[in-house]
C-alpha positions in Angstrom: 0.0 0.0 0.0 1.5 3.6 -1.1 2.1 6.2 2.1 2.9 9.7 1.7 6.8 10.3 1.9 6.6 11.9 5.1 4.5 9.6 6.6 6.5 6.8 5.9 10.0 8.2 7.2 7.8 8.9 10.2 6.4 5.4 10.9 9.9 3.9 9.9 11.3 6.0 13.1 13.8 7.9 10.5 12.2 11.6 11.4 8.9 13.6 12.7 6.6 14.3 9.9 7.5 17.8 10.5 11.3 17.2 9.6 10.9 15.1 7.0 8.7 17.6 5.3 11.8 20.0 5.6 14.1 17.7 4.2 12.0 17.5 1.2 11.5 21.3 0.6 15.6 21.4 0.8 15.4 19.0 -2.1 17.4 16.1 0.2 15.3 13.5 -0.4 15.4 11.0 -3.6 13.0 8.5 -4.6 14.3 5.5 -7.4 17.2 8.5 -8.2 14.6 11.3 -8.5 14.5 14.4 -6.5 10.7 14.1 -4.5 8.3 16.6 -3.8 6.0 16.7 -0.4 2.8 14.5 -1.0 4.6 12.1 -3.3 3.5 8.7 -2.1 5.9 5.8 -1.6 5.8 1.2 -1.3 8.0 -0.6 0.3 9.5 -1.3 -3.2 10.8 1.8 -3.8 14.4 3.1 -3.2 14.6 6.0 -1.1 17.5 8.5 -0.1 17.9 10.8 2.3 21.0 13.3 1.8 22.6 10.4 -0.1 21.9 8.0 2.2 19.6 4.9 1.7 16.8 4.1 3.6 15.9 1.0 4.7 12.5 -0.2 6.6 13.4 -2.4 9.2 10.4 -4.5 10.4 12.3 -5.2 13.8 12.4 -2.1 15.0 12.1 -1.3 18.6 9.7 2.2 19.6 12.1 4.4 21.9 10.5 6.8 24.2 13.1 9.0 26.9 11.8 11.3 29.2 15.0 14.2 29.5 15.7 16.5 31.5 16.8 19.3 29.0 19.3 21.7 30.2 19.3 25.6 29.6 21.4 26.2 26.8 20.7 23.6 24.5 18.8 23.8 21.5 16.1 21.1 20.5 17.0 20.1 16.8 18.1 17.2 14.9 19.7 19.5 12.9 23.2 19.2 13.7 25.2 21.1 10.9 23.9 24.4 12.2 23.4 24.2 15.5 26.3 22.8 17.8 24.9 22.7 21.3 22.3 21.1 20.1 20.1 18.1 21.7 21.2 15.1 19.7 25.0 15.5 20.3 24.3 16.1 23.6 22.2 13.6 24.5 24.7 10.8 22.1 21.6 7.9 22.4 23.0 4.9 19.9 20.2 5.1 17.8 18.1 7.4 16.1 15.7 9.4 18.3 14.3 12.7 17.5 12.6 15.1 19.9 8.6 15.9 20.2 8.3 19.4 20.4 10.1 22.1 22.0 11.7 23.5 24.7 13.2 26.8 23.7 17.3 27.5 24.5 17.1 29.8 27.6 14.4 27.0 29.4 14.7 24.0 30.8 13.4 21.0 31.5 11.2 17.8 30.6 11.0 16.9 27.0 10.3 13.5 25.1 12.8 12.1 22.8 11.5 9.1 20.5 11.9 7.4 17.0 8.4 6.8 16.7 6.9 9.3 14.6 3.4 8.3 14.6 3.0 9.7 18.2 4.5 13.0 17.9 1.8 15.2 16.3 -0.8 13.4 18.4 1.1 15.1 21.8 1.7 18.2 20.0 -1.8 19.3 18.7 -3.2 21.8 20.4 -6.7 20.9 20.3 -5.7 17.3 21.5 -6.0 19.6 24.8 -2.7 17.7 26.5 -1.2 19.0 29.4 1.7 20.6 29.7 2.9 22.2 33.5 5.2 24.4 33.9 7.5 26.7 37.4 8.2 30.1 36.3 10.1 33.0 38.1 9.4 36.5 36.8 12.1 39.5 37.6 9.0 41.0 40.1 6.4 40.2 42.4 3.8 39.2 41.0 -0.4 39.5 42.4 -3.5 38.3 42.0 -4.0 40.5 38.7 -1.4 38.9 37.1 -2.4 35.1 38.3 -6.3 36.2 37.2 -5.0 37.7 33.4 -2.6 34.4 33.3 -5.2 32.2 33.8 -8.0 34.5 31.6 -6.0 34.8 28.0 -3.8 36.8 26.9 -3.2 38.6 23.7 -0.1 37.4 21.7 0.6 36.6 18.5 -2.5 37.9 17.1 -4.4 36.2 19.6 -6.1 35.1 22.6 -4.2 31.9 24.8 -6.5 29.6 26.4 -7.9 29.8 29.8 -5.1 27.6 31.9 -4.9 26.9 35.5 -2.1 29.2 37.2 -1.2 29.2 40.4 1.4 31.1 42.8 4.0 29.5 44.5 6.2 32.5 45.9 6.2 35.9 45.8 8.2 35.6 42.1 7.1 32.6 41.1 4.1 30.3 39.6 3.0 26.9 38.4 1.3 27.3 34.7 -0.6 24.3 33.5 -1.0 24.7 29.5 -2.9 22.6 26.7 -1.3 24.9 23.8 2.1 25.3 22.4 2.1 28.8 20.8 6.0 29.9 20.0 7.6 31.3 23.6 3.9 31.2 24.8 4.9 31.7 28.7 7.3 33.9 28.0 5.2 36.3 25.8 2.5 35.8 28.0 4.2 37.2 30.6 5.6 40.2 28.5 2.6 41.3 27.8 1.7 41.7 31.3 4.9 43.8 31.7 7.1 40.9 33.5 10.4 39.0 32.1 10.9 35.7 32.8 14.0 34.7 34.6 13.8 31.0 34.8 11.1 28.6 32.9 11.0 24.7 34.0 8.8 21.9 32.1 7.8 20.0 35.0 5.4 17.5 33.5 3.7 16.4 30.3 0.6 14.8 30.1 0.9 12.1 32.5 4.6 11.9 32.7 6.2 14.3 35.1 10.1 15.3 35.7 12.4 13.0 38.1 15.8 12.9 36.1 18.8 15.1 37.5 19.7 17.8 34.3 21.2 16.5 31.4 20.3 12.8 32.0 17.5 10.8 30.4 14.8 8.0 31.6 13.0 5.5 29.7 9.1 5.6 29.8 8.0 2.8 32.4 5.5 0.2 30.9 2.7 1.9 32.9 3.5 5.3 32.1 3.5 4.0 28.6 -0.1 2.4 28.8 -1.3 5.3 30.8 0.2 7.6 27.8 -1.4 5.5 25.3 -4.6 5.4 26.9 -4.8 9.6 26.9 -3.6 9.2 23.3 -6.3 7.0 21.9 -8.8 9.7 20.7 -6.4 12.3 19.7 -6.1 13.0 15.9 -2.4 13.0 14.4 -1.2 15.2 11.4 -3.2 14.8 8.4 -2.2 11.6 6.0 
């Protein structure tokens, strides 16, 4: 049965969907010798490159999901030409792995590393509604304005955030519990308020929360696998 290009790097654990679409537009992927274009569709018969490389589909593969604890400083990308400090070379897993989402330089924190790209867009849709907490500290004190216009919406990018939960924890700092992933939401957030962020933490996703020192990795449990899986069952993925 023919899959779309992208899709099929995905489920082969090669790339996201996300990437693999890049690679295309930068004219790095080859199908039978021929120079592909996004929404070509692909069989298991077909001989595919990617930046001169063959690609195999391996029926044996094994999923791979880490839970890491990313440290300030360093970038999450797979591309590693252009960006040297960034998540791949630091993390130096043996096989293939790409991360879901973001976590941009200046935070820290939890993020999900895996070579199975069927489950990435599921996580990362925002109206999947999955949870995403967060421990800020702002460069001021912050009141009960601030926690209710948090928690309300916020104008950024052109529009309003969701209502989220948002809760103080010290006179500088708050818990943020998000179901979107607008670009530097938090911190934009809290710009618009009139606060800078000092230090952002991802403390949890979804059901998996944050228990690794920084810069070291965890595999997912079994049951925090099932438990993921089972949150993950109705949530649409990227369209095919």
């Amino acid at each position: 049965m023919a899959t779309r290009i992208n899709k099929y790097l995905s489920e082969i654990g090669y790339c996201s969907r996300r990437v693999a679409d890049r690679l295309i537009e930068e004219k790095k992927v080859t199908i039978n010798g021929k120079i592909t274009r996004i929404g070509t569709k692909v069989d298991d018969f077909d001989q595919i490159e990617v930046e001169g490389k063959r690609i195999e589909k391996s029926t044996k593969r094994k999923n791979i999901y880490l839970a890491f604890n990313k440290p300030v400083g360093i970038v999450c990308t797979t591309n590693r030409r252009v960006e040297p400090n960034n998540i791949i070379d630091f993390i130096k897993y043996p096989k293939r792995i790409f991360p879901i989402g973001r976590l941009d330089k200046p935070s820290e924190g939890l993020i999900f590393l895996t070579n199975d790209g069927d489950i990435v867009n599921k996580i990362l849709r925002a109206r999947n509604n999955h949870e995403k907490e967060y421990i800020v500290s702002v460069n001021r004190p912050i009141n009960k304005d601030f926690i209710k216009s948090m928690s309300n919406g916020v104008e950024i990018l052109g529009t309003i955030t969701k209502n989220c939960l948002v809760k103080q924890l010290g006179e500088k700092k708050f818990k943020i519990i998000l179901t979107q992933g607008l670009n530097r939401q938090i911190r934009r957030m809290c710009e618009s308020l009139g606060y800078r962020v000092q230090s952002l933490k991802r403390v949890r996703i979804m059901n998996i929360k944050l228990d690794v020192p920084t810069g070291e990795y965890r595999e997912f449990t079994k049951k925090e696998l099932f438990k993921l899986n089972v949150l993950l069952e109705h949530s649409s993925k990227t369209f095919d």
